[in-house]
One Martini backbone bead per residue (centre of mass of N, CA, C, O) as a GRO file, in nm:
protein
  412
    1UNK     BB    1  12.610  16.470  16.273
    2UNK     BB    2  12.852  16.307  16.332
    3UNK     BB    3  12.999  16.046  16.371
    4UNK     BB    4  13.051  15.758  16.619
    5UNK     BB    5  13.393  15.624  16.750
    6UNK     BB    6  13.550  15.361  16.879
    7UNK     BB    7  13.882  15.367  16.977
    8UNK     BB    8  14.204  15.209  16.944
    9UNK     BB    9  14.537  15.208  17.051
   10UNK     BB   10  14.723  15.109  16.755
   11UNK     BB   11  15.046  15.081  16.630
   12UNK     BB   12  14.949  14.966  16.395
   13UNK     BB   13  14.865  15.153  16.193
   14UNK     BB   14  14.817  15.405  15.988
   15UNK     BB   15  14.956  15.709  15.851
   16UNK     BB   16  14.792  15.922  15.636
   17UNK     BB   17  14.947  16.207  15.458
   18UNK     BB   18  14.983  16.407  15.289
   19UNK     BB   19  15.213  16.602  15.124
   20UNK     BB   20  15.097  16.932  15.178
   21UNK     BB   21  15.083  16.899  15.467
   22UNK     BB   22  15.396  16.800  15.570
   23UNK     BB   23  15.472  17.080  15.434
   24UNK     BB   24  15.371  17.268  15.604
   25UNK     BB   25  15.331  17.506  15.860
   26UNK     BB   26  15.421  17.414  16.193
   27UNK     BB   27  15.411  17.437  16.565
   28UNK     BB   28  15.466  17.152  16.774
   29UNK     BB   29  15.413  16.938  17.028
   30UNK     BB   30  15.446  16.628  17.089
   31UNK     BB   31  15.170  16.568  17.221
   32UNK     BB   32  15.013  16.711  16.987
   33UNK     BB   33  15.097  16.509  16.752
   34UNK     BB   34  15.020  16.254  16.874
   35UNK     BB   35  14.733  16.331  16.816
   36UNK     BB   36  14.700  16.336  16.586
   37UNK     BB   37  14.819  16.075  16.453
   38UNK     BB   38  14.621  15.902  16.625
   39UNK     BB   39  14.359  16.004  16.459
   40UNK     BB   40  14.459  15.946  16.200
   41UNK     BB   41  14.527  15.598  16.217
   42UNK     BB   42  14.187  15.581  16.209
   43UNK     BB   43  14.172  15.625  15.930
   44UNK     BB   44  13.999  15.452  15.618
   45UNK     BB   45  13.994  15.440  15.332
   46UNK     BB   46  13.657  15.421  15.316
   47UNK     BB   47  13.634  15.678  15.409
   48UNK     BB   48  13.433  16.035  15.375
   49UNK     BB   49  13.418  16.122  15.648
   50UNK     BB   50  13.455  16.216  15.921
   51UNK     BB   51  13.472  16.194  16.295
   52UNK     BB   52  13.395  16.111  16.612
   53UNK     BB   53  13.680  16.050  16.816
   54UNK     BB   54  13.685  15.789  17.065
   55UNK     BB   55  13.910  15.787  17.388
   56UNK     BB   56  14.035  15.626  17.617
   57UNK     BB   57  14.195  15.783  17.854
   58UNK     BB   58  14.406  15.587  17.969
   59UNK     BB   59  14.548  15.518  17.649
   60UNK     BB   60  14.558  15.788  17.568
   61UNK     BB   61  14.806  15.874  17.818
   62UNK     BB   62  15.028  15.639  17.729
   63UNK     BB   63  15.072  15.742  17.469
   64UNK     BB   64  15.168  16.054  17.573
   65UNK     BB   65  15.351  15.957  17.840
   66UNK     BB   66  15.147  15.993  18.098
   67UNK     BB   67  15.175  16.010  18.429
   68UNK     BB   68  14.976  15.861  18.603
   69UNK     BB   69  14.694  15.956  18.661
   70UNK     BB   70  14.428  16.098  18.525
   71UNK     BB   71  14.432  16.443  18.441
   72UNK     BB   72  14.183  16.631  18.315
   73UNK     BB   73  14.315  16.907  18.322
   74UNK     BB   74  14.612  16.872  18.159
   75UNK     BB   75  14.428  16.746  17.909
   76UNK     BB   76  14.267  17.003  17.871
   77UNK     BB   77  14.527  17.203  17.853
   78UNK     BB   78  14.634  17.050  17.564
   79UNK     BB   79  14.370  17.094  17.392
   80UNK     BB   80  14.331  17.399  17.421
   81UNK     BB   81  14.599  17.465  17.277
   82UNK     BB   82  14.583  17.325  17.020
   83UNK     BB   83  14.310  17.444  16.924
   84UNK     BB   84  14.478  17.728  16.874
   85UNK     BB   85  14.612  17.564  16.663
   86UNK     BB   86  14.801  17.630  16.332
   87UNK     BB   87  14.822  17.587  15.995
   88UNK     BB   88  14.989  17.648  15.702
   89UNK     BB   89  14.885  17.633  15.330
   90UNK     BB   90  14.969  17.651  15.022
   91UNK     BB   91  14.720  17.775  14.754
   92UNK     BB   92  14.866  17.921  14.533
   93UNK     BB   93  14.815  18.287  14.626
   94UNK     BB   94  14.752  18.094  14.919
   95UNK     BB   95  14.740  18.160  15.279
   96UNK     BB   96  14.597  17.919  15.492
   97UNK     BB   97  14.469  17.937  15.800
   98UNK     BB   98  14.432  17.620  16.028
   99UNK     BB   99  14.265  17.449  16.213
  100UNK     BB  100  14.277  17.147  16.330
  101UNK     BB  101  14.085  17.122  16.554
  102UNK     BB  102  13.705  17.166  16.642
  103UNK     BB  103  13.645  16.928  16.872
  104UNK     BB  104  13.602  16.847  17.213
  105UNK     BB  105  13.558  16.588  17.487
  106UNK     BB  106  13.468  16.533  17.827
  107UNK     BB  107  13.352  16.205  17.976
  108UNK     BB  108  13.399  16.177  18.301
  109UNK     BB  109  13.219  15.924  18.346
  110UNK     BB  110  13.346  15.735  18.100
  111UNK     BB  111  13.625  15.759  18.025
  112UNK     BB  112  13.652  15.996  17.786
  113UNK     BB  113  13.705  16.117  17.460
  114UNK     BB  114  13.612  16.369  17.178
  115UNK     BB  115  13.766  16.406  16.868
  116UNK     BB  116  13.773  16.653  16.590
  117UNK     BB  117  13.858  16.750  16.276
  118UNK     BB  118  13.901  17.006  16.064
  119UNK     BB  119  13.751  16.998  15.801
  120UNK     BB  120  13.981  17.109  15.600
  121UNK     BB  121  14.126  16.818  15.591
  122UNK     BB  122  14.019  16.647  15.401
  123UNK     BB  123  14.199  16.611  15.177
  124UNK     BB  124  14.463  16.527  15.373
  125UNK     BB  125  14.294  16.234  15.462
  126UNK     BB  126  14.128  16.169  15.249
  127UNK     BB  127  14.099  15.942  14.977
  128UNK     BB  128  14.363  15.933  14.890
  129UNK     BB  129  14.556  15.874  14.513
  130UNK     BB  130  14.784  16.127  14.585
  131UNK     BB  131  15.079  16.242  14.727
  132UNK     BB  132  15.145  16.039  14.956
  133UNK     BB  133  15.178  15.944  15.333
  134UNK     BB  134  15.274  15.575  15.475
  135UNK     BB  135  15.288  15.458  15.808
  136UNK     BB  136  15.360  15.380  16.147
  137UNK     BB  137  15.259  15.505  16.451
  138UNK     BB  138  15.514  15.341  16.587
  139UNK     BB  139  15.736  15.565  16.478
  140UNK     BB  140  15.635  15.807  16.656
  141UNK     BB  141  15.557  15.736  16.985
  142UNK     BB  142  15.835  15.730  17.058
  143UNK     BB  143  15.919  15.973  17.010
  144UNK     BB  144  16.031  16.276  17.188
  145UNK     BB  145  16.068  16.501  16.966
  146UNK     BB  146  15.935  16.742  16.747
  147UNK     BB  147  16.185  16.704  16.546
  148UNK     BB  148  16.174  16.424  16.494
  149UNK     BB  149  15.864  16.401  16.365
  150UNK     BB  150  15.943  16.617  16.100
  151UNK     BB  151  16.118  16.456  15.997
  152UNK     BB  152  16.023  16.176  15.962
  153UNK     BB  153  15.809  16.303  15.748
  154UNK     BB  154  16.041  16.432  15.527
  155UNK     BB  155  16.176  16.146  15.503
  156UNK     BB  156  15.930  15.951  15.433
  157UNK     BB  157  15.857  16.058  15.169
  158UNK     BB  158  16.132  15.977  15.003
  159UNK     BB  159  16.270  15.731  15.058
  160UNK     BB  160  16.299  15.601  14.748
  161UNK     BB  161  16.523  15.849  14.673
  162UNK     BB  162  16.737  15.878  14.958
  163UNK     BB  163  16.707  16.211  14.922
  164UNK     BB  164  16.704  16.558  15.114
  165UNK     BB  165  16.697  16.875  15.046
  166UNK     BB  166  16.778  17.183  15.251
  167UNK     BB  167  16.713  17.508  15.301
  168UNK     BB  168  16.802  17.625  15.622
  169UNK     BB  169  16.551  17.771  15.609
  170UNK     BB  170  16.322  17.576  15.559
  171UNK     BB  171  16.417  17.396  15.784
  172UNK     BB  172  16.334  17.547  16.009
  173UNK     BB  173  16.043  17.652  15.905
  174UNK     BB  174  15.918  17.334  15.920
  175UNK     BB  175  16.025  17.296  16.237
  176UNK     BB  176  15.998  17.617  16.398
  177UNK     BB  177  16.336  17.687  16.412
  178UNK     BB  178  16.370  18.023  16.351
  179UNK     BB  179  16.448  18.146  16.640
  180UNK     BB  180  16.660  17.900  16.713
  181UNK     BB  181  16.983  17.838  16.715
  182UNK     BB  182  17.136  17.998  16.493
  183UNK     BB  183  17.356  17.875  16.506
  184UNK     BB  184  17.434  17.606  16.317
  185UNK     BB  185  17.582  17.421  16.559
  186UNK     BB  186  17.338  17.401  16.761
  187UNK     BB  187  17.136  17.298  16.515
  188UNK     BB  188  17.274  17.039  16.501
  189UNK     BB  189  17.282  16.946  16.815
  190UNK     BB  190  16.994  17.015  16.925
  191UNK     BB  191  16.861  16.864  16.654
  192UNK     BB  192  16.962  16.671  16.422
  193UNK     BB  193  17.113  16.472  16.622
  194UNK     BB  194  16.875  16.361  16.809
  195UNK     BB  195  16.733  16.298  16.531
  196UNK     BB  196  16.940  16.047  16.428
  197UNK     BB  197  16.901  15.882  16.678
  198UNK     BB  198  16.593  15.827  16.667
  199UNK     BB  199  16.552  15.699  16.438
  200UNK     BB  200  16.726  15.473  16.458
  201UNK     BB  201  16.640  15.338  16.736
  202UNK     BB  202  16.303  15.351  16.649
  203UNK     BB  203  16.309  15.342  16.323
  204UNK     BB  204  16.235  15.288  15.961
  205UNK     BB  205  16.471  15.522  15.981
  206UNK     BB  206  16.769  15.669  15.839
  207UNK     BB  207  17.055  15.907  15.874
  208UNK     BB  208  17.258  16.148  15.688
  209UNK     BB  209  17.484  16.406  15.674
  210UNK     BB  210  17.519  16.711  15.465
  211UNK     BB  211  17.711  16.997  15.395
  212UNK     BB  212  17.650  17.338  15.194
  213UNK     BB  213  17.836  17.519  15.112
  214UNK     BB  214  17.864  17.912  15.146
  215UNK     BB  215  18.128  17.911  15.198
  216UNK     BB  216  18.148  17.914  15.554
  217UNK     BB  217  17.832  17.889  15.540
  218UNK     BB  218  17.550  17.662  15.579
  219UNK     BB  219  17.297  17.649  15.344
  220UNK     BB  220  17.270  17.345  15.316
  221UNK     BB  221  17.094  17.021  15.355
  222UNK     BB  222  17.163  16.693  15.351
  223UNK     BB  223  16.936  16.356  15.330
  224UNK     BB  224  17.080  16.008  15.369
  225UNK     BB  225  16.837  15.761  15.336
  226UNK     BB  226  16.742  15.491  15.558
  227UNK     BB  227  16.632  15.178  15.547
  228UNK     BB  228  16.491  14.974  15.825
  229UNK     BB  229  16.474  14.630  15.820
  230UNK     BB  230  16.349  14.348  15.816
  231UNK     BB  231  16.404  14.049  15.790
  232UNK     BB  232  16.265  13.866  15.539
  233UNK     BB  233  16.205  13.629  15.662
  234UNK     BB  234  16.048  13.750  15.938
  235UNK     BB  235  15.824  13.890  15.724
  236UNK     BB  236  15.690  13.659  15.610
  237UNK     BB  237  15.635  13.469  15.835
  238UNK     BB  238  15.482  13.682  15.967
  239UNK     BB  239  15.246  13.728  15.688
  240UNK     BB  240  15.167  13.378  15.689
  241UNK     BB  241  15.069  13.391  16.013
  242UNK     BB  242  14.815  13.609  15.893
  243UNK     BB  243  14.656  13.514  15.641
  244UNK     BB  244  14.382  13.417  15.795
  245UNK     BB  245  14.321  13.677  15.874
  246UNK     BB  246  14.248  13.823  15.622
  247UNK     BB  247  14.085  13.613  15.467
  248UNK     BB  248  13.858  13.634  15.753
  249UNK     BB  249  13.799  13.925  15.694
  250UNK     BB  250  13.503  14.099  15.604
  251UNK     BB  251  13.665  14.252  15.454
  252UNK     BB  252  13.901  14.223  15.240
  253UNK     BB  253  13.953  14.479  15.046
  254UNK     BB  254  14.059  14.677  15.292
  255UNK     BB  255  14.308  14.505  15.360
  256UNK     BB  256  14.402  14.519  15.057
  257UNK     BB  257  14.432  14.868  15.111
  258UNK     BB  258  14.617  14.852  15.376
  259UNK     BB  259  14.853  14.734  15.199
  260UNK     BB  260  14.875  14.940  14.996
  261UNK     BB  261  14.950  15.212  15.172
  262UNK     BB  262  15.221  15.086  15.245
  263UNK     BB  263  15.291  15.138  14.915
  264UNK     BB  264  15.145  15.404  14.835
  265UNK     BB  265  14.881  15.293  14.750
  266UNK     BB  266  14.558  15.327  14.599
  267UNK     BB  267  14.359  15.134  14.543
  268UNK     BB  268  14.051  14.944  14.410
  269UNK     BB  269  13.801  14.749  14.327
  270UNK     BB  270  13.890  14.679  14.040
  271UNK     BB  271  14.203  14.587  14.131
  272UNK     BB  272  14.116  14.306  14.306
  273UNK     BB  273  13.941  14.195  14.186
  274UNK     BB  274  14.188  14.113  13.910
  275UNK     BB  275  14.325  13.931  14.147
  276UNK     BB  276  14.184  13.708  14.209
  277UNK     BB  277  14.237  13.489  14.059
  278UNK     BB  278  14.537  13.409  14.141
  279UNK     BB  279  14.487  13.421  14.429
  280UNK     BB  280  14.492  13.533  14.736
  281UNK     BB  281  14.777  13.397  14.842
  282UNK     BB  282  14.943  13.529  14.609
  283UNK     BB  283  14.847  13.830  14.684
  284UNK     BB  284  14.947  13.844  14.971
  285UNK     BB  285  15.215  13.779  14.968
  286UNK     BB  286  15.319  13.959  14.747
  287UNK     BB  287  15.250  14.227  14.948
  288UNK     BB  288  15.450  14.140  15.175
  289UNK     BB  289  15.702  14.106  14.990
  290UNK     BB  290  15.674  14.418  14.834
  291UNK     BB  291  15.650  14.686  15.108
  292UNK     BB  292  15.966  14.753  15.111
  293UNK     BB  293  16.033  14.824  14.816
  294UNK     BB  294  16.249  15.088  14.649
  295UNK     BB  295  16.201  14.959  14.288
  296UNK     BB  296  15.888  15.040  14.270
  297UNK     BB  297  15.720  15.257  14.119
  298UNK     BB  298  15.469  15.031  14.011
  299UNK     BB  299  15.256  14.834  14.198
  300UNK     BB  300  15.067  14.752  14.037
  301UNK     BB  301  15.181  14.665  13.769
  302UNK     BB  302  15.385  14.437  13.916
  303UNK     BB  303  15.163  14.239  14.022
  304UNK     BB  304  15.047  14.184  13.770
  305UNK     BB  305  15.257  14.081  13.647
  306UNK     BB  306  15.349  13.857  13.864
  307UNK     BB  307  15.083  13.704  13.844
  308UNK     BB  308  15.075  13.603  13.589
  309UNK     BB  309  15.364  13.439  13.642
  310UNK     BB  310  15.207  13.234  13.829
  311UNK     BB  311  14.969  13.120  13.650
  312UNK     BB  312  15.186  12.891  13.519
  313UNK     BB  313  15.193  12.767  13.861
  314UNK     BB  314  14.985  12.620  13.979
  315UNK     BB  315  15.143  12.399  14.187
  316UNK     BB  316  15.236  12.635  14.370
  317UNK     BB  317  15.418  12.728  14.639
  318UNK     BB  318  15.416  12.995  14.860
  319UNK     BB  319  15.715  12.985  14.922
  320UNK     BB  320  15.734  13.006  14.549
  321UNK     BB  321  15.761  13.329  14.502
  322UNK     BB  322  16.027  13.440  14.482
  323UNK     BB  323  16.155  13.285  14.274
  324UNK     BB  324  15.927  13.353  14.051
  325UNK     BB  325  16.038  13.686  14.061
  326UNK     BB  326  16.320  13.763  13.995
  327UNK     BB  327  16.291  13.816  13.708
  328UNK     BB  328  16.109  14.047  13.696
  329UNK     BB  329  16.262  14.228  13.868
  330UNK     BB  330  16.492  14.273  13.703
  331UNK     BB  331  16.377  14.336  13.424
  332UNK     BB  332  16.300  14.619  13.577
  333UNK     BB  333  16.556  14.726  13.696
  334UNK     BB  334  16.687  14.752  13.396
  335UNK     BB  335  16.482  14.918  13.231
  336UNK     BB  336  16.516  15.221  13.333
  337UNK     BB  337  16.768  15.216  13.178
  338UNK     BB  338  16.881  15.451  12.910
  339UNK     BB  339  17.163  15.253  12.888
  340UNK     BB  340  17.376  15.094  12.788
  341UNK     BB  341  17.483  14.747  12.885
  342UNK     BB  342  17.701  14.493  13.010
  343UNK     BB  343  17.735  14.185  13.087
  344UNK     BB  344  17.881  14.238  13.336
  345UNK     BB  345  17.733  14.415  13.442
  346UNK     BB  346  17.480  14.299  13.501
  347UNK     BB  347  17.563  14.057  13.651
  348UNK     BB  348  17.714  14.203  13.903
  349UNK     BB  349  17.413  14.351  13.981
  350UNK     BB  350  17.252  14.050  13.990
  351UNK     BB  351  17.357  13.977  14.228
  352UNK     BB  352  17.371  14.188  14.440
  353UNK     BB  353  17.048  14.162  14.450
  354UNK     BB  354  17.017  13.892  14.548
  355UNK     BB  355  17.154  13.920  14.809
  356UNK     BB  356  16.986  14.216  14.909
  357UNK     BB  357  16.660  14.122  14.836
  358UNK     BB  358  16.708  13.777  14.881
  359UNK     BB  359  16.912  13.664  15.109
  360UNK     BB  360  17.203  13.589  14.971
  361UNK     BB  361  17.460  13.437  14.887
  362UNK     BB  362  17.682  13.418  14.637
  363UNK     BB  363  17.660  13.130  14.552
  364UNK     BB  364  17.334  13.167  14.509
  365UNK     BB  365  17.331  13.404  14.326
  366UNK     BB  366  17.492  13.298  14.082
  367UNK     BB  367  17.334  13.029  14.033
  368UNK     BB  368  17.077  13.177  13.954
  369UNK     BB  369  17.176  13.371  13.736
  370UNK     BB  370  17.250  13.097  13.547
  371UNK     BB  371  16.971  13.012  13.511
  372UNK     BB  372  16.850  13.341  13.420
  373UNK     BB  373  17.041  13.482  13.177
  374UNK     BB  374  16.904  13.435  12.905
  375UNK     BB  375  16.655  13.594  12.974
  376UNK     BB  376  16.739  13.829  13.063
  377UNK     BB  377  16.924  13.902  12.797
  378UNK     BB  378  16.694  13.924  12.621
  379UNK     BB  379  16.489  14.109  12.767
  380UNK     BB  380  16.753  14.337  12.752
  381UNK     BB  381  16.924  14.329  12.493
  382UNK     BB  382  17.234  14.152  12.501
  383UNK     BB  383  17.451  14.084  12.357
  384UNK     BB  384  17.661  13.778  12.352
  385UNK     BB  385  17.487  13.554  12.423
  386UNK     BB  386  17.427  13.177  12.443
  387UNK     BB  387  17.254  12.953  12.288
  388UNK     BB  388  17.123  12.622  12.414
  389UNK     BB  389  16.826  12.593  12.279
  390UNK     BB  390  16.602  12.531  12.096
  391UNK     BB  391  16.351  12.639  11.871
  392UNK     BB  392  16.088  12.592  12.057
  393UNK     BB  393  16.223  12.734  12.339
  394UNK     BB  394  16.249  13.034  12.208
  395UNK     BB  395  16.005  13.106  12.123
  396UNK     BB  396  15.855  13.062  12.420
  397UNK     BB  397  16.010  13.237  12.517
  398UNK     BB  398  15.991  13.529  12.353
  399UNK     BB  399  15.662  13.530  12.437
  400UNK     BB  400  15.705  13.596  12.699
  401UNK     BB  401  15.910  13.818  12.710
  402UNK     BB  402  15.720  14.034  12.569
  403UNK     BB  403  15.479  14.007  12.744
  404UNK     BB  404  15.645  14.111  12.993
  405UNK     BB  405  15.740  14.405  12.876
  406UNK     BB  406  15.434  14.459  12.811
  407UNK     BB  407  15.373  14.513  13.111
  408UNK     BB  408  15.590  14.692  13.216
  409UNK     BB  409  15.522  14.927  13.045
  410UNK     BB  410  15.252  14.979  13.163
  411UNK     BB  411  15.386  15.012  13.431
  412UNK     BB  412  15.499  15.288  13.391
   0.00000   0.00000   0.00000
């Protein structure tokens, strides 16, 4: 017998899937995803299989968005339906058909219901350490469209490349809508295009659309993702608001796995150990302040070097973490580039940057730019820019930047 669960519908949960589930072919209603999806924000990074997971009817029918008294017969007929419903998904030249649900269960007295999802489904929600999708909850119980569901989730997937193309067959095939809407200017306007009004004023991503054509007919469909951020000013100070909760709750580890997900890495209790000596509040502050940052292709290597670099700055308040991330930030996104820069291409770019991901004016972001250009391009091998510090500030900058680089290239 599974263990048994009671959870809390909280949209502020996690749901995290697979990349290959997401992928997968499957038909759902709106109503139907969002139990799907709400079971999913309820495993938990630590779990190692599936629960029978009770959710109170109340809040249950809530979520789902139905009005009125909860009516066990309507619930029931949903979940029926559900469970009859499978989703396709090819292993090597395997095409799989598997059911969602394995057991429902109403229990009437308690005003509960009892779901748990079909063991087959173990690898694609459970563990996972690769080639996964982790959003918020609440990005998804809002929207009212089965179609805005899995749009979202096929460009949440992108998000970080910031664009996604699809074959208009294929496109079609992933949202279910392979026999609806055939002209394609119908399907642009019955599914593309109110799911793309409903991402943008719901959820934390949006899109551009772009139509590719063969000849005068539309065979892809490009989608330009744009992430939809919180001023960064009120992320922190929510972030710092919450620091005594994260410190004080019963397991760390756990806490620190739950925003590891929220950067799509699964941590290790060797990788959390291996930054505690750092403070635990260098540790929470720096994963609050890069959790939404789409230009660190490796979040633990970058961490590893940022805490590094902090533990320089002993008397260091949390307040001072963006300053002293600026110069690691700027050398990995420039490390990227296999292309020859000029010094005014970076200076130009790493203004740019200071503006738009530390919410600087410009005469402020210049400001700063000058403050660390020498270490910057020395950090990128930039010649053609003086010298004015001593030989023994040279020296030990150079061992730093070094340090720093070889740092930067382990976490690549």
């Amino acid at each position: 017998m599974l263990p048994t669960e009671l959870i809390e519908v909280n949209r502020n949960n996690f749901v995290t899937k697979s990349n290959r589930l997401i992928e997968a072919n499957y038909k759902l209603g709106v109503v139907e995803q969002k139990i799907i999806l709400c079971l999913a924000s309820n495993i938990q990074p630590t779990d190692s299989d599936f629960k029978t997971y009770t959710l109170p009817i109340k809040e249950f029918t809530n979520l789902l968005g139905l009005r009125g008294t909860p009516k066990y017969t309507e619930l029931r007929k949903i979940t029926k339906e559900l469970m009859q419903k499978v989703f396709e998904i090819r292993i090597n030249k395997k095409v799989i058909q598997v059911a969602w649900l394995s057991y429902v269960a109403y229990n009437e007295s308690e005003g509960t219901i009892d779901i748990r999802f079909d063991p087959f489904l173990r690898p694609y929600l459970l563990e996972l350490k690769r080639e996964f999708t982790s959003y918020k909850l609440e990005n998804v119980v809002k929207l009212k469209s089965s179609y805005a569901i899995r749009i979202y989730e096929l460009l949440k997937q992108y998000e970080k490349i910031q664009e996604r193309t699809f074959l208009l067959s294929d496109l079609r095939e992933l949202l279910g809508a392979e026999n609806i809407y055939p002209a394609y200017g119908n399907f642009k306007q019955r599914v593309l295009l109110p799911a793309q009004k409903e991402l943008k004023n719901k959820t934390d991503i949006s899109f551009k659309l772009e139509e590719i054509k063969n000849g005068r007919r539309v065979a892809k469909v490009k989608f330009i993702i744009q992430s939809v951020k919180q001023n960064k000013a009120e992320k922190l100070s929510l972030f710092e608001e919450n620091l005594e909760e994260f410190k004080s709750a019963n397991s760390l580890i756990n806490q620190v796995k739950k925003l590891g997900l929220r950067m799509g890495v699964q941590l290790t209790n060797e990788v959390i150990h291996s930054w505690e000596k750092y403070g635990i509040d260098n540790v929470l502050l720096l994963m609050g302040e890069i959790q939404d940052r789409e230009d660190i292709d490796n979040p633990i290597g970058y961490i590893t070097t940022v805490l590094k670099t902090l533990k320089a700055h002993k008397e260091s308040h949390p307040e001072d973490v963006q300053n002293q991330m600026i110069l690691p930030y700027l050398v990995s996104y420039f490390s990227k580039s296999k292309e020859p820069m000029s010094d005014w291409f970076i200076a130009e770019r790493a203004i740019e940057k200071l503006q738009v991901h530390y919410s600087m004016e410009l005469d402020e972001a210049t400001a700063k730019f000058e403050e660390i250009k020498e270490e910057l391009f020395k950090a990128l091998g930039v010649a053609g820019y003086t010298i004015s510090k001593s030989k023994e500030e040279r020296i030990q900058q150079q061992q730093e930047i070094e340090e720093l680089l070889k740092q930067l290239q382990l976490s690549k």
